[in-house]
Backbone bond lengths (Angstrom), bond angles and torsions (degrees), N, CA, C in turn:
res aa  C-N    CA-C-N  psi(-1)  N-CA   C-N-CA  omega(-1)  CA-C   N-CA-C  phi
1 X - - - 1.472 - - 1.530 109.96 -
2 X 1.348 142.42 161.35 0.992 140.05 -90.94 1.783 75.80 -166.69
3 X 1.542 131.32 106.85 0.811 127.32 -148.67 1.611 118.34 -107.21
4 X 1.621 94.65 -4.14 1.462 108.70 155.85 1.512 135.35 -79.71
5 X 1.530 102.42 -6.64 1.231 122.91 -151.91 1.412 110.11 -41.65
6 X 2.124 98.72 -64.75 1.300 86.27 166.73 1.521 149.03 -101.49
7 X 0.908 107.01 45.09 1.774 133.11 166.73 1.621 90.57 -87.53
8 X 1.141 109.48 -66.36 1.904 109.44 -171.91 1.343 109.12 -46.26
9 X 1.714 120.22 -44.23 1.687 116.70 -175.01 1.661 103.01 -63.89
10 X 1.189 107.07 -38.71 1.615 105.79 -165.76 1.950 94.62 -62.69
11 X 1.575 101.14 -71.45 1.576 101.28 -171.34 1.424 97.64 -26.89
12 X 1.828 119.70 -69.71 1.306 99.28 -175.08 1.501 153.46 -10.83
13 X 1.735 85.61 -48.65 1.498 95.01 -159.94 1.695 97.96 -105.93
14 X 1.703 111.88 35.00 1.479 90.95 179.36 1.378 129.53 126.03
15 X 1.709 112.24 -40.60 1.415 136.18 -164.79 1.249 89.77 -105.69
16 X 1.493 121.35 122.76 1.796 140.34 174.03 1.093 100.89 -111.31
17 X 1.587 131.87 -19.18 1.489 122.95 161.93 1.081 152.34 -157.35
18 X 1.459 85.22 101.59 1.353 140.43 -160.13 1.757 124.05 -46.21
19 X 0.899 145.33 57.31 1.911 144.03 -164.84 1.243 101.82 -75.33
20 X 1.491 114.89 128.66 1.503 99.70 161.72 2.217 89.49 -103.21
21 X 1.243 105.53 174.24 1.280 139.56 -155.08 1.123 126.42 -126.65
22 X 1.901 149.48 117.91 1.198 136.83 -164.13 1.027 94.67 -175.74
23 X 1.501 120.60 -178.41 1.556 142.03 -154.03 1.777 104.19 -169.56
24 X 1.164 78.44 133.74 1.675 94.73 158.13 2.092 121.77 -120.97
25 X 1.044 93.73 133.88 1.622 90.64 172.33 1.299 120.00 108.04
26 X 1.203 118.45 16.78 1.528 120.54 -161.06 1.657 99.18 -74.48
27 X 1.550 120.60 -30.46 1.372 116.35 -153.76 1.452 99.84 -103.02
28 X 1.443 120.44 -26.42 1.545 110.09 -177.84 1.866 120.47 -45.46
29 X 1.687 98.07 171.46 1.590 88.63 177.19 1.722 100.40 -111.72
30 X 1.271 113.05 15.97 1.465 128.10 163.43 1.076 121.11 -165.67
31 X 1.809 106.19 171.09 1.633 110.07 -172.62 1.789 98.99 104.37
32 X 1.124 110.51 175.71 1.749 121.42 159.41 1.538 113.01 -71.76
33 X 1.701 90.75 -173.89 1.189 90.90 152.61 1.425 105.34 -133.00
34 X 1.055 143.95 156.12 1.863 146.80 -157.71 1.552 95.84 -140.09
35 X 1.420 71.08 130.05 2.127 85.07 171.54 1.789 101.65 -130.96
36 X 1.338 102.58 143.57 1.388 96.13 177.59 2.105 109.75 -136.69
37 X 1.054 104.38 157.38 1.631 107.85 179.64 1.345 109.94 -134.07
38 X 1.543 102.22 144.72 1.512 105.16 -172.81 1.463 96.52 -150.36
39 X 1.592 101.09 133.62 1.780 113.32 152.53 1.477 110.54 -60.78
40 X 0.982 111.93 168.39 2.002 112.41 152.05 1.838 86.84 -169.73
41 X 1.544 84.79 129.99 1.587 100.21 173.98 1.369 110.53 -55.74
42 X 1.511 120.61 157.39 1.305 119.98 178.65 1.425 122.88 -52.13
43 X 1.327 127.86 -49.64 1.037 130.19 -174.74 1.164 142.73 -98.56
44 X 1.930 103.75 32.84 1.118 129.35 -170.77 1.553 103.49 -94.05
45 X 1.766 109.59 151.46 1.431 109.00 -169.58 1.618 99.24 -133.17
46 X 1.413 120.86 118.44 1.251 124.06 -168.92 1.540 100.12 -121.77
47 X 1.491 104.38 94.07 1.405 102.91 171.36 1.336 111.16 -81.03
48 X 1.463 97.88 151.12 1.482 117.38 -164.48 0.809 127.99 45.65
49 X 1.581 125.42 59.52 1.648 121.38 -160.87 1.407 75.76 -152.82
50 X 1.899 101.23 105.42 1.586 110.68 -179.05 1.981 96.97 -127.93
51 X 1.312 101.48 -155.70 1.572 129.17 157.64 1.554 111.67 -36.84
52 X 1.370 132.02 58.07 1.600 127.11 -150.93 1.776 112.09 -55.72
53 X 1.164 91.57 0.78 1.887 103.15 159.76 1.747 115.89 -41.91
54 X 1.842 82.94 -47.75 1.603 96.54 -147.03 2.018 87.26 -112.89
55 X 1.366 115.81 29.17 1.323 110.41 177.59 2.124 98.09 -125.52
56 X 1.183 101.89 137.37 1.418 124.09 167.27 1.923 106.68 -20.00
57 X 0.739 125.63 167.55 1.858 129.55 148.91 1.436 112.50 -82.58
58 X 1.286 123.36 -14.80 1.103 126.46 179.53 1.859 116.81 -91.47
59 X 1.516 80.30 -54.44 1.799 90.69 166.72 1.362 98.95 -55.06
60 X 1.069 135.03 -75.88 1.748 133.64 -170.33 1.248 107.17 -37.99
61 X 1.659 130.12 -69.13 1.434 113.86 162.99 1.692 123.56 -7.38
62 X 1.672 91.42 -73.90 1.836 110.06 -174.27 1.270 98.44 -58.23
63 X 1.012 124.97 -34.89 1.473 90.71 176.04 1.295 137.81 -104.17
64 X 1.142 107.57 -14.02 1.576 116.26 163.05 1.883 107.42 -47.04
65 X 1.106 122.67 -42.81 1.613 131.63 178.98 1.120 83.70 -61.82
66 X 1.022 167.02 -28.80 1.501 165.92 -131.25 1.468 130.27 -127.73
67 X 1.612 95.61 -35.28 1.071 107.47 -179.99 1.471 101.57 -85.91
68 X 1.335 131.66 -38.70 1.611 146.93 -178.13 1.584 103.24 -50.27
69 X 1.320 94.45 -57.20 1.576 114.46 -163.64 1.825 88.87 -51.55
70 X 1.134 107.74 -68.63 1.609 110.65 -164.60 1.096 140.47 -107.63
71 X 1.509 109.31 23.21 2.069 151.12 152.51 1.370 100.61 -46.95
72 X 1.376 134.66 121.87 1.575 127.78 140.59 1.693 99.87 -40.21
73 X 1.729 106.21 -62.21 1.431 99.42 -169.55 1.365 93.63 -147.06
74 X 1.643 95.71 168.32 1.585 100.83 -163.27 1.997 80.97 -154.72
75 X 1.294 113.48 148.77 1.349 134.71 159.88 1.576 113.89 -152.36
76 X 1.574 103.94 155.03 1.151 114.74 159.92 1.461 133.35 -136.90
77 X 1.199 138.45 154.35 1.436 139.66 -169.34 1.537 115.19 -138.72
78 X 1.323 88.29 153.47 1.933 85.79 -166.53 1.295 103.52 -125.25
79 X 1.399 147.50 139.51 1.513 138.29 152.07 1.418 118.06 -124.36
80 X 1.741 123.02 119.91 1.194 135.93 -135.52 1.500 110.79 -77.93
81 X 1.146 120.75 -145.95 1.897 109.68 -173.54 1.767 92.40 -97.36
82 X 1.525 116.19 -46.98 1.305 125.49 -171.26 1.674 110.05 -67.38
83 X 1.224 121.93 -12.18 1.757 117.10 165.16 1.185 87.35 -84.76
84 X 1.464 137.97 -48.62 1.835 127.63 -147.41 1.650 88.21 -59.35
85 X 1.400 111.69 -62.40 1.809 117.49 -167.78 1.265 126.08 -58.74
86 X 1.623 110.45 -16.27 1.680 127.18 164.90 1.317 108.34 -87.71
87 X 1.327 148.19 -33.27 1.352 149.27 -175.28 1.080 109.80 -112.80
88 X 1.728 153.79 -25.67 1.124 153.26 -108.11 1.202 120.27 -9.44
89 X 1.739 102.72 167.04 1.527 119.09 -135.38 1.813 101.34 -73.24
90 X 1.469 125.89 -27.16 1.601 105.55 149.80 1.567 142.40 -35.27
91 X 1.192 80.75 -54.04 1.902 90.86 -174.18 2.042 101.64 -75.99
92 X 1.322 93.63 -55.01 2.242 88.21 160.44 1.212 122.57 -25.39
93 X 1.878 117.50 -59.78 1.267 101.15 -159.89 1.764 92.64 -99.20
94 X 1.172 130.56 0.80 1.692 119.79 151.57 1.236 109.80 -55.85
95 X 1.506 120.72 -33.28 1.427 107.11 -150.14 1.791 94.38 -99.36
96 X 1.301 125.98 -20.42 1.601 133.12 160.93 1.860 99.02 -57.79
97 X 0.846 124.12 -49.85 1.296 135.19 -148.78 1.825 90.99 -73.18
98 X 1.361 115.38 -54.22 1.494 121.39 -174.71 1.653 98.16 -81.79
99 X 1.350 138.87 -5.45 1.254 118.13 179.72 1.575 94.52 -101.94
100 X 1.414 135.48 -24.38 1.279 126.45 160.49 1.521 116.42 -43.70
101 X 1.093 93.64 -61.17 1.763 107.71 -158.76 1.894 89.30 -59.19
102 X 1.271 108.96 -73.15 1.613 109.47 165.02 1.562 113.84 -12.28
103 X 1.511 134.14 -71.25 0.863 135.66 -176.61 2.050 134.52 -70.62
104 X 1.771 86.77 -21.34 1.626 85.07 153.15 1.687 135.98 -58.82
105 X 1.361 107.16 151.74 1.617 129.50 -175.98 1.244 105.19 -155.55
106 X 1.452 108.29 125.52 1.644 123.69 -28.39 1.408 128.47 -44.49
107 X 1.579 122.88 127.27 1.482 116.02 169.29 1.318 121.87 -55.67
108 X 1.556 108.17 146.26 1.457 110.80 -158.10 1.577 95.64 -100.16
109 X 1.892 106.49 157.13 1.824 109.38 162.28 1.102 107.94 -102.39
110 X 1.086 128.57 15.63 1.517 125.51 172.64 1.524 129.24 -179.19
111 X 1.282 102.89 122.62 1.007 106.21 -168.80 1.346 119.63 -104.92
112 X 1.818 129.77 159.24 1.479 139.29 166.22 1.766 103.78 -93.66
113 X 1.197 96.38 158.05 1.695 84.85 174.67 1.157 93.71 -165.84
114 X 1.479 105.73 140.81 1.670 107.51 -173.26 1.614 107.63 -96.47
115 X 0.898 94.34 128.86 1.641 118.06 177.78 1.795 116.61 113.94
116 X 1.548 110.82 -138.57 1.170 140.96 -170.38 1.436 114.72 -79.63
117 X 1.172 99.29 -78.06 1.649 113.30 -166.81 1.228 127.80 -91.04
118 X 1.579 135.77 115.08 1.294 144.32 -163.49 1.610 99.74 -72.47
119 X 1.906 94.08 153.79 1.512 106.39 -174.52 1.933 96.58 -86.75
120 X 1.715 104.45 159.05 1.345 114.70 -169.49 1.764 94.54 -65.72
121 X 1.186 141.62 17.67 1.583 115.77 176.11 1.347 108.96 -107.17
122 X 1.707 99.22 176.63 1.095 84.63 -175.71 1.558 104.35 -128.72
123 X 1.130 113.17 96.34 1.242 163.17 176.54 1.952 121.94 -117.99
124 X 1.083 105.78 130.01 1.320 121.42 -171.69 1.451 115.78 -66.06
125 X 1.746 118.04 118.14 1.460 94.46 -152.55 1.880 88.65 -147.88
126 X 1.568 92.86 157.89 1.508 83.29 171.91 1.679 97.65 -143.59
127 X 1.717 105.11 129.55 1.262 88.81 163.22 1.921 145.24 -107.54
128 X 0.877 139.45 177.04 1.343 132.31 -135.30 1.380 108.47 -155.24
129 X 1.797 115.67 105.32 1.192 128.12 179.67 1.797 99.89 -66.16
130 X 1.316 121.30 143.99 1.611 139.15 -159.94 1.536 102.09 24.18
131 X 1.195 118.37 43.84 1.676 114.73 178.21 1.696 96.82 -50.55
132 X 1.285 123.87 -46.67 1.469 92.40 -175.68 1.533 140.61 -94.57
133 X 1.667 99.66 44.52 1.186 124.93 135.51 1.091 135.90 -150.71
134 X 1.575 108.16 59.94 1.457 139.71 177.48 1.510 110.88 -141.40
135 X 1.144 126.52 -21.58 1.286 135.16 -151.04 1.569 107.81 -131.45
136 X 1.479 144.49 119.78 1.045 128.40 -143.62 1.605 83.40 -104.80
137 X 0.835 131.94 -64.49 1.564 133.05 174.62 1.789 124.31 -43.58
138 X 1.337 109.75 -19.12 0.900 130.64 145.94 1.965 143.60 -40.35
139 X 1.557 87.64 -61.30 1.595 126.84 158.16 1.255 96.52 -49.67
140 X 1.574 107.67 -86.03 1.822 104.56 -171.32 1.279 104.96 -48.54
141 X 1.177 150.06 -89.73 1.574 136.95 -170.59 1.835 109.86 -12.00
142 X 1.870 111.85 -52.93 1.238 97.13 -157.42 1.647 103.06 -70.22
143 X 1.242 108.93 -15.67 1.225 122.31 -167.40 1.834 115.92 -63.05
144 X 1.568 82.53 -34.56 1.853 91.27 -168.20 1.809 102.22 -111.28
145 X 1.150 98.25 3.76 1.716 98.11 145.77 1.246 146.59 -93.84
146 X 1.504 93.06 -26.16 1.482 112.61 172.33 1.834 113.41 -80.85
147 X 1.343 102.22 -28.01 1.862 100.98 -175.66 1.538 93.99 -75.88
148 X 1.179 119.28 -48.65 1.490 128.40 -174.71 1.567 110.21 -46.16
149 X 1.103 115.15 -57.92 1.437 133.07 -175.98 1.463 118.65 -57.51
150 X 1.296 105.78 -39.14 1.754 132.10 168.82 1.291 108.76 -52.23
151 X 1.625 103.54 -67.33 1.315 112.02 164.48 1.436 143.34 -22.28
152 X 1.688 108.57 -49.69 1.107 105.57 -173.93 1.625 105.66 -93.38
153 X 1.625 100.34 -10.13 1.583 103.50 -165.91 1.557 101.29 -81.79
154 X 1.755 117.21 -5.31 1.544 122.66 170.42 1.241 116.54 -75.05
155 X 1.584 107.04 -27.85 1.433 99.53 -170.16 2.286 101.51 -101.11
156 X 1.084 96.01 -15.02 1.351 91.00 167.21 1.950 117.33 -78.11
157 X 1.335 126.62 -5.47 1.025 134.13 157.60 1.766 123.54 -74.82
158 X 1.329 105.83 -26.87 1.413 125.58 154.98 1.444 107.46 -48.70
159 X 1.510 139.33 -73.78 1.488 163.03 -124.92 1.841 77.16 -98.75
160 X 1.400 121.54 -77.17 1.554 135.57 -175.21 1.336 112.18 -101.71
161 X 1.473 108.08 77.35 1.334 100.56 162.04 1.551 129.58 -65.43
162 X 1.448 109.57 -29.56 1.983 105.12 169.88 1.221 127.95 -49.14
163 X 1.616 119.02 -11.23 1.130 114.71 -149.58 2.138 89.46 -105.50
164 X 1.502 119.57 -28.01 1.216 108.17 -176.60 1.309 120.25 91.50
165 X 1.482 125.07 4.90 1.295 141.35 -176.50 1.434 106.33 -37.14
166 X 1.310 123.46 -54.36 1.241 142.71 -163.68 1.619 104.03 -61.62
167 X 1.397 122.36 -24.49 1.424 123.10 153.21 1.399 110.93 -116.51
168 X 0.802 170.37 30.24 1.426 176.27 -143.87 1.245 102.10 -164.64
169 X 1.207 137.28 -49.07 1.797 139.46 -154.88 1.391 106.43 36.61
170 X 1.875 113.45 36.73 1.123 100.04 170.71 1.691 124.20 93.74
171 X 1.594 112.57 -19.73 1.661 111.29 168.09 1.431 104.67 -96.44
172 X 1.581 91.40 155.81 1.474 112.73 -164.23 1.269 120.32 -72.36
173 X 1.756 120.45 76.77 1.045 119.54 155.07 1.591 127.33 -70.78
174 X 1.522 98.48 165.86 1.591 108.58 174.43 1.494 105.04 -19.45
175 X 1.782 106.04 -96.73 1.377 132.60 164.89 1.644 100.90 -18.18
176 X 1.242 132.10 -77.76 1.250 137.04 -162.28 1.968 99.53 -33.11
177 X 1.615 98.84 -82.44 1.453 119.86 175.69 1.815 115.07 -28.84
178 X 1.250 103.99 -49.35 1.702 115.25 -178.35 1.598 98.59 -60.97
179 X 1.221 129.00 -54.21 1.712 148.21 176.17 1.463 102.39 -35.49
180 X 1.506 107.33 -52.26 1.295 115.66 176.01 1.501 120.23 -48.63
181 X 1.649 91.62 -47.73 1.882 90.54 -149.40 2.059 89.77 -78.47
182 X 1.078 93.77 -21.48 2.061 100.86 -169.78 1.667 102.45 -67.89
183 X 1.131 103.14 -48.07 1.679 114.70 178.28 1.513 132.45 -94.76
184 X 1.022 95.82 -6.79 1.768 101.43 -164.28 1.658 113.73 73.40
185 X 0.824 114.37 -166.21 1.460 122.21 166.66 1.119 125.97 -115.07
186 X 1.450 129.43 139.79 1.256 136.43 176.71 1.420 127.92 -80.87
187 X 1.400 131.68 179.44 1.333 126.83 -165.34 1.418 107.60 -71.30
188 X 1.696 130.63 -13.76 1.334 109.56 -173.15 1.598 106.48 -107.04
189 X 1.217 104.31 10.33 1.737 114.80 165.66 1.383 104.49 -70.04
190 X 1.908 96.77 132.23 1.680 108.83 -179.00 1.631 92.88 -85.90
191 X 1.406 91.84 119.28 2.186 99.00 -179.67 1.737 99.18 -72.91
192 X 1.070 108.54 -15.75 1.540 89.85 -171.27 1.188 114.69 -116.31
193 X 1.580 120.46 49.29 1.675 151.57 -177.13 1.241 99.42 -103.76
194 X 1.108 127.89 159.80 1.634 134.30 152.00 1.483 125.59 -86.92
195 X 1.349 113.70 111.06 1.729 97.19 -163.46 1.829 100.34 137.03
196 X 1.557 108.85 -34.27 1.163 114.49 -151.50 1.906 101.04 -89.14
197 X 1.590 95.32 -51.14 1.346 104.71 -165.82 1.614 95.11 -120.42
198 X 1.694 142.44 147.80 1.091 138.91 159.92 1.715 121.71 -43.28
């Protein structure tokens, strides 16, 4: 499938700017969660720039430089462990998801968004089961949430080194979980995860 496709239905019908929409972090038992939004002109060609699940750390690097370089617009938004455990982690990464889109320039009329649940604006939006690997604008978003997110989860392995962040980014591995029960948890552990607290 044809990964502009729906950027092309929207232009079609009207919408010149176009965001696709994504998140990283929803499942960890620490860290944020990061949502990011990006234009990309029509006739931009981002090889190998898929589902950044299923892309290298290195590819994700490369392409995040890539994606910057050749974005009309690009934003990102963060919401911390202590909003995820006051709101839970649905309504968090809606509310990352609408402070991205919020914070793009140029503001977009329409948006892609990967998954289920539409952002609170009201803005023209469609959402998209595995949009980010269906959706090319999509991809870049998951792409520049996930390097972003890494990012900060490198330098929070600095602050807690017991915890292994720096390979973990924070999901509940073996090692991760054991870290837990030896140390307790630290301030960027979501307490109201399973895994986190007994």
């Amino acid at each position: 499938m044809d990964n502009h496709l729906y950027e092309f239905k929207a232009r079609r019908a009207g919408y010149f700017s176009v965001a696709g929409v994504d998140e990283a972090g929803r499942g960890p038992l620490a860290g944020p969660v990061v949502a990011a939004a990006v234009i990309l002109p029509e006739d931009i060609e981002l090889n190998g720039v898929k589902d950044s699940k299923k892309m290298s750390e290195r590819a994700r690097k490369e392409a995040f430089s890539l994606i910057k370089k050749g974005a009309v617009g690009i934003s990102l938004a963060v919401v911390g462990p202590k909003e995820i455990d006051r709101i839970n982690i649905l309504q968090a990464t809606r509310e990352a998801m609408k402070q991205a889109v919020l914070r793009l320039d140029p503001r977009p009329n329409y948006l892609l968004i990967d998954g289920t649940f539409p952002v609170d604006l009201p803005i023209h939006q469609r959402c998209i089961i595995k949009g980010d690997e269906l959706s090319l604008s999509i991809s870049a978003a998951s792409v520049l949430a996930k390097v972003y997110r890494d990012t900060i989860m490198y330098s929070y392995h600095k602050l807690y080194p017991q915890y292994d962040f720096s390979s973990n980014k924070g999901y509940g591995t073996a090692d991760h979980r054991e870290a837990i029960v030896k140390h307790g948890p630290c301030c960027i552990h979501r307490l109201t995860f399973k895994g986190v607290l007994k």
